[in-house]
N, C-alpha and C positions, 0 to 999 in steps of 0.2 A: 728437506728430508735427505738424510745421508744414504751413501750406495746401501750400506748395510741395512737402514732399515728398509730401504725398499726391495730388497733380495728378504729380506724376513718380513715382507707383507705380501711379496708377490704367489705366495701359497695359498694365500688367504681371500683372493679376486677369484669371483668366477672364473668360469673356463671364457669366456667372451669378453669378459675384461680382460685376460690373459692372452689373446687372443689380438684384442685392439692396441693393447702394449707393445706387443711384440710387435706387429704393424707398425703403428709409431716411430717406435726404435730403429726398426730400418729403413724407411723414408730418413730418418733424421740422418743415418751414417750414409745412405747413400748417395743425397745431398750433399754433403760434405765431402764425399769420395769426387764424385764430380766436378766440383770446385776448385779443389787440388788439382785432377785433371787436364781440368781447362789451364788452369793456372797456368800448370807446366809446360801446357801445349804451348800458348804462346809465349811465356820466357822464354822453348826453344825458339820459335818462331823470328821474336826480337833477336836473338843471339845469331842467328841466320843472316839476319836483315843487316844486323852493324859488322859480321864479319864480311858481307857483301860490298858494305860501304867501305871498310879500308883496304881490302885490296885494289893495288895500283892497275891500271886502265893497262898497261902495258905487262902485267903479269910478275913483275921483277920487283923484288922488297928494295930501298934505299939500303945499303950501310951506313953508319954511322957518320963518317966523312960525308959523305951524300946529305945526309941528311940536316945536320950542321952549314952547310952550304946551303943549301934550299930554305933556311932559315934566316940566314946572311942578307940571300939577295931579296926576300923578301920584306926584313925589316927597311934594307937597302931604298929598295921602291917605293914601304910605303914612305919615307921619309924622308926620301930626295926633293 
């Protein structure tokens, strides 16, 4: 059944059917509002978590040189 027809039957249900509908109908969105919710909550949650994990112990981002280097000696070690 299309939206249309059910907006052109919904005149035509009792007031209790009309009633149980509308019920329905918001259980269903608000389920769904919540889900989204939650969802977002924790994607920020994670995003929290992994910007947690890349900040350096010592407070100070590498630049580039830096960090070229740190890659150097690391290939370095594992394959000396």
């Amino acid at each position: 059944m299309s939206v249309q027809e059910m907006i052109a039957e919904f005149p035509k249900l009792t007031l209790g059917e009309r009633l149980k509908l509308i019920e329905l109908l918001s259980v269903s969105v608000q389920r769904e509002l919540k889900v989204k919710v939650d969802d977002h909550v924790t994607r920020s949650s994670n995003v929290d978590k992994l910007i947690g994990m890349l900040k350096p112990a010592n407070g100070i981002v590498p630049n580039d040189e830096e960090v070229t280097q740190i890659i150097y000696e690391s290939i370095l070690e594992k394959h000396a």
